[in-house]
C-alpha positions as CSV (number, residue, x, y, z in Angstrom):
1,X,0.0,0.0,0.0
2,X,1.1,3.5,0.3
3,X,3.8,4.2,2.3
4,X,3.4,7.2,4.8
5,X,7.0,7.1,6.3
6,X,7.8,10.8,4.5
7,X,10.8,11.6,4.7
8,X,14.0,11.5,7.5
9,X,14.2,14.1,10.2
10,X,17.1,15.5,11.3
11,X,18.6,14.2,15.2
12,X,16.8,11.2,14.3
13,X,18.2,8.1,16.4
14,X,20.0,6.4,13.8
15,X,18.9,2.8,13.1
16,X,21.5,-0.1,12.0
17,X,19.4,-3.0,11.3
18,X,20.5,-6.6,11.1
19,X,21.5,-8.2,7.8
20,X,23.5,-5.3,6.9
21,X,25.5,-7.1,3.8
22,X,22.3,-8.1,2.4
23,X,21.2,-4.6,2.2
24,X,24.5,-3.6,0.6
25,X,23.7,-6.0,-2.4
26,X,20.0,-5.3,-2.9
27,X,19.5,-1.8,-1.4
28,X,19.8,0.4,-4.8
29,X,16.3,-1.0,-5.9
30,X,14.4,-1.0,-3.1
31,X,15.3,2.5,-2.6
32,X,14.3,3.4,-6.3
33,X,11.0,1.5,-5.4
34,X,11.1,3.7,-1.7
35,X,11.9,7.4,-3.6
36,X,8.6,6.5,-5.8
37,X,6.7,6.2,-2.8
38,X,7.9,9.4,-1.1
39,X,5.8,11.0,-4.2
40,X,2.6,9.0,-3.0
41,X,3.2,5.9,-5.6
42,X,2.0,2.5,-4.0
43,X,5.1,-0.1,-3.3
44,X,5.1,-3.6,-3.2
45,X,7.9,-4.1,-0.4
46,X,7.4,-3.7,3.0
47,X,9.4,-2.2,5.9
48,X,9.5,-1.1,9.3
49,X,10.2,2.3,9.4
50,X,13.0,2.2,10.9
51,X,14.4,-0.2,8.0
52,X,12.7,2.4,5.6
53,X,14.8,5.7,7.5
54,X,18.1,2.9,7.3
55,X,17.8,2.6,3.4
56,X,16.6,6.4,3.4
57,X,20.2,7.3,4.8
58,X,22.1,4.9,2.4
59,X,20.7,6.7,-0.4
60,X,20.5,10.5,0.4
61,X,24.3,9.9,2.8
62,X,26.6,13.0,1.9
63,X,30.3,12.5,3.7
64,X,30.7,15.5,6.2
65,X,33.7,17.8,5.5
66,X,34.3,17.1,9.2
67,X,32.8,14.6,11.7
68,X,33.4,14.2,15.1
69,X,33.2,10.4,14.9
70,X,35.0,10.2,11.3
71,X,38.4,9.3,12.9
72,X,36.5,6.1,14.6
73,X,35.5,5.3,11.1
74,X,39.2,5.3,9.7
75,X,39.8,3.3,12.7
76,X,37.5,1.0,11.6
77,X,38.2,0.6,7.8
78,X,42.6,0.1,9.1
79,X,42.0,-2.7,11.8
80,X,39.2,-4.6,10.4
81,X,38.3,-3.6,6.9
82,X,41.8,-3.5,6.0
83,X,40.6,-1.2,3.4
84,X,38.4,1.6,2.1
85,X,34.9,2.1,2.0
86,X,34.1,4.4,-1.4
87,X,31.0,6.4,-2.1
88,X,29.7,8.2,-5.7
89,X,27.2,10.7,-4.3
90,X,24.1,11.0,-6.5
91,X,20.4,10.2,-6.9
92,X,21.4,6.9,-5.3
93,X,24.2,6.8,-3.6
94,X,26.7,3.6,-4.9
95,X,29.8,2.1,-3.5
96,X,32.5,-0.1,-3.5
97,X,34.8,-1.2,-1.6
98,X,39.1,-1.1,-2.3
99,X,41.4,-3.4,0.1
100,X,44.6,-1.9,1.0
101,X,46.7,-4.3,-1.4
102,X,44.1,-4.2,-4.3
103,X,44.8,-1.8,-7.1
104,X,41.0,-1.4,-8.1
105,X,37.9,-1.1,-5.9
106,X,35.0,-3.9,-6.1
107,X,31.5,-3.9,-6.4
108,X,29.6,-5.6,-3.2
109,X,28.2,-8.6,-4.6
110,X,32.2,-10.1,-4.5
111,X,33.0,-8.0,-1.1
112,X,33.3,-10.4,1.8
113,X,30.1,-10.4,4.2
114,X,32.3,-8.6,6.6
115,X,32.8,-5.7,4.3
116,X,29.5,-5.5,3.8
117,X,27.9,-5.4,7.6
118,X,30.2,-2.7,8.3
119,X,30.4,-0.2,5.4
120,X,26.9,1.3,7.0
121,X,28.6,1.6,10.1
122,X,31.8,3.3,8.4
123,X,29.6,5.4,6.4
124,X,27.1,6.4,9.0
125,X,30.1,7.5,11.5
126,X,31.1,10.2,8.9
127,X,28.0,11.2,7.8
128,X,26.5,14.9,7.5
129,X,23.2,13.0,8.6
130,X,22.9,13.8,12.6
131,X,21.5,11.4,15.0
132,X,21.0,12.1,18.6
133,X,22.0,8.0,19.3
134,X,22.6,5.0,17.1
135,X,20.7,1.3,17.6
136,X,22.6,-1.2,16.1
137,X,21.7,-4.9,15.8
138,X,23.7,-7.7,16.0
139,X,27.4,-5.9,15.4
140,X,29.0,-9.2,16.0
141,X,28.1,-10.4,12.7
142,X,30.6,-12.2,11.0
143,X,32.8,-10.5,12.9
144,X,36.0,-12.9,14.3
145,X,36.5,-12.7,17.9
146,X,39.3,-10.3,18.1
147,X,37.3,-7.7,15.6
148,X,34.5,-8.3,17.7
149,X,36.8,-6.9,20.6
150,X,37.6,-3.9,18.3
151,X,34.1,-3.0,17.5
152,X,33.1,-3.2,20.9
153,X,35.8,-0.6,21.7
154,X,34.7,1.6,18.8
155,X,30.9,1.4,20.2
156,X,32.5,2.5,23.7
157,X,34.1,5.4,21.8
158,X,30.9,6.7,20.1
159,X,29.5,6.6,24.2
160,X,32.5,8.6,25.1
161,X,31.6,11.5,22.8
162,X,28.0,11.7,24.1
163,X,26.0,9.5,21.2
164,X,24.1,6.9,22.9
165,X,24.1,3.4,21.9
166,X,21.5,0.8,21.9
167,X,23.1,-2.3,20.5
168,X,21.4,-6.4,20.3
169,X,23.5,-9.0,20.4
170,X,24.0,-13.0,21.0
171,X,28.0,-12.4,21.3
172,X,29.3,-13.6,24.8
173,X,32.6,-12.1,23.5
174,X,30.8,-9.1,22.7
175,X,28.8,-8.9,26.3
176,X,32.2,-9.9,27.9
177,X,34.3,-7.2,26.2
178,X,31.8,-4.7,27.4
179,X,32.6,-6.0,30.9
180,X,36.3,-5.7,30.6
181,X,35.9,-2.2,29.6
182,X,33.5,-1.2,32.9
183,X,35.8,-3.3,35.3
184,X,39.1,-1.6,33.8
185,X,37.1,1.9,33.7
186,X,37.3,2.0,37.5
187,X,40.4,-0.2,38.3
188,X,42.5,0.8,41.1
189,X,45.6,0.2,38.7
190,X,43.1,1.7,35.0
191,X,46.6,3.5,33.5
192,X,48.8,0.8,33.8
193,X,46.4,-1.5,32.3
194,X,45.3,0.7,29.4
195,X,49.3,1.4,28.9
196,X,49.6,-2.5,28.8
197,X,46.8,-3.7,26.7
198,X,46.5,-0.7,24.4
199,X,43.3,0.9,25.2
200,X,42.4,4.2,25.7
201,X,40.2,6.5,28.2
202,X,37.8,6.9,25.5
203,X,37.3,3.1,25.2
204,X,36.6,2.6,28.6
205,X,33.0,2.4,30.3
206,X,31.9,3.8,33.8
207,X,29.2,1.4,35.7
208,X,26.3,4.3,35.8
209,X,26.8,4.2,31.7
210,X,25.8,0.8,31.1
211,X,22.4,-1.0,31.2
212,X,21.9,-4.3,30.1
213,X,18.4,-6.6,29.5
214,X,17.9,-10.0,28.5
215,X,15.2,-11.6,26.9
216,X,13.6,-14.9,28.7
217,X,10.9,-16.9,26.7
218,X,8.7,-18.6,29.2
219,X,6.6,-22.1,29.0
220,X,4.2,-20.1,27.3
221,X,6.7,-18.8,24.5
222,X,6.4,-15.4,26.1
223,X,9.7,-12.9,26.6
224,X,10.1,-11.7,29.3
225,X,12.6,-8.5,29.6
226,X,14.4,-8.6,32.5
227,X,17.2,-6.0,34.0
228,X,20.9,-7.7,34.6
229,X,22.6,-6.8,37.9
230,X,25.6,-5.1,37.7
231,X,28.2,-6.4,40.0
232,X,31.8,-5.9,40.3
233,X,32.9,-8.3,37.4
234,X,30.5,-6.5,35.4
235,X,26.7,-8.5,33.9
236,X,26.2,-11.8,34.1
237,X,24.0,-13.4,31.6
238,X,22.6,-16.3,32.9
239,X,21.2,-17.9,29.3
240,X,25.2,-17.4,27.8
241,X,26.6,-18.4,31.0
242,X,24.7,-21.8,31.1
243,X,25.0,-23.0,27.3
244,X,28.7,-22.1,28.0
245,X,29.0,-24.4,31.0
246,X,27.1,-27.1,29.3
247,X,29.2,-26.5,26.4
248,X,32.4,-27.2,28.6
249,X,31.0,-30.1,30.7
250,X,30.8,-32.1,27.2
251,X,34.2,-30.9,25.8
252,X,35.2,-32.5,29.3
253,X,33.1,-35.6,28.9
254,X,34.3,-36.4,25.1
255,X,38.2,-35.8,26.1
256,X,40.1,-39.2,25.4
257,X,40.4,-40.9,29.1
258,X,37.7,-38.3,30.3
């Protein structure tokens, strides 16, 4: 039917959805199909706003001359891109992506997955769009452990410079690099241990900055949203924390002689 989500607003909170490479690929038509209906046409696809505002900002996203967050962008295109995020600014918006040792950009349809669920977030980060705070879902996505640590930091830098984020996620390496970041935030020996493990102050989280929920699906297949306690290690999560230990009970059990 017709679509009535107009157009995006200005300080908007700034929406990241899951799936993020599969938008890359498919993203230029269904925002040809999206601008048709900002003139009243009907459209066949249907979105949640939010998703509509997403592919809204893919196509209409002008690079700012100077952004506040743009340096956490570079950040994230040298440690875990290992490349370049490139952007032709017109009706709709195209890019492609160049590693460091290729002499020629590519299209997305033959960028890794990886390239793909983060080129929004590079993108968005030195946007002229502003957003008052950023949900993103799922950043872990195929993501290896040790980028999953460096996003996590670049999320905590974001909080440092006063944009909020709301982030989803089923990472326990995610969730636990969050609580590294709040225990070292307020540790008795913080400089030392940034010095040694190479963080910095804006990476690090204080404990009145971070809330955390998880959902709980009753007998009845019902969720239940429940506040985690913050203790001195940081959150505990009890569903992570229990399909770990039954994950390590049978790596125990199978061991030869076990």
């Amino acid at each position: 039917g017709n679509l009535g989500a107009g157009r995006r607003v200005e300080g908007e909170t700034l929406y990241l959805p899951a799936a993020r490479s599969g938008f890359m690929l498919t993203y230029a038509s269904l925002t040809a199909e999206l601008m048709n209906a900002w003139g009243g046409s009907a459209v066949s696809s249907t979105f949640t706003l939010p998703v509509v505002r997403f592919l809204q900002g893919l196509t209409e996203n002008r690079r700012a001359v100077k952004s506040k967050l743009s340096d956490i962008a570079d950040h994230l295109e040298a440690n875990i891109m290992d490349g370049k995020v490139l952007s032709e600014e017109s009706a709709i918006n195209s890019y492609r992506f160049q590693a460091r040792t290729a002499k020629a950009p590519i299209p997305y349809h033959v960028a890794s997955s990886l390239v793909g669920e983060l080129t929004p977030v590079v993108l968005f980060l030195r946007s002229t769009i502003k957003y008052r705070s950023l949900i993103i879902e799922e950043p872990e996505a195929h993501l290896h452990p040790a980028m999953q640590k460096t996003l996590t930091c670049a999320l905590s830098q974001i909080v440092s410079r006063g944009v909020p984020v709301w982030c989803t996620t089923h990472s326990d390496t995610v969730f636990q690099q969050i609580n590294n970041l709040i225990k070292l935030g307020s540790h008795p020996k913080r400089d030392e241990l940034m010095e040694a493990y190479g963080y910095t102050k804006d990476d690090l989280l204080m404990m009145d900055e971070v809330k955390a929920y998880e959902f709980i699906t009753d007998t009845n297949g019902k969720a239940e949203v429940k506040a985690l306690t913050m203790t001195g290690d940081g959150f505990a999560v009890p569903t992570f924390n229990r399909a770990l230990i039954d994950l390590s009970d049978e790596t125990v059990a199978f061991m030869d002689g076990g």
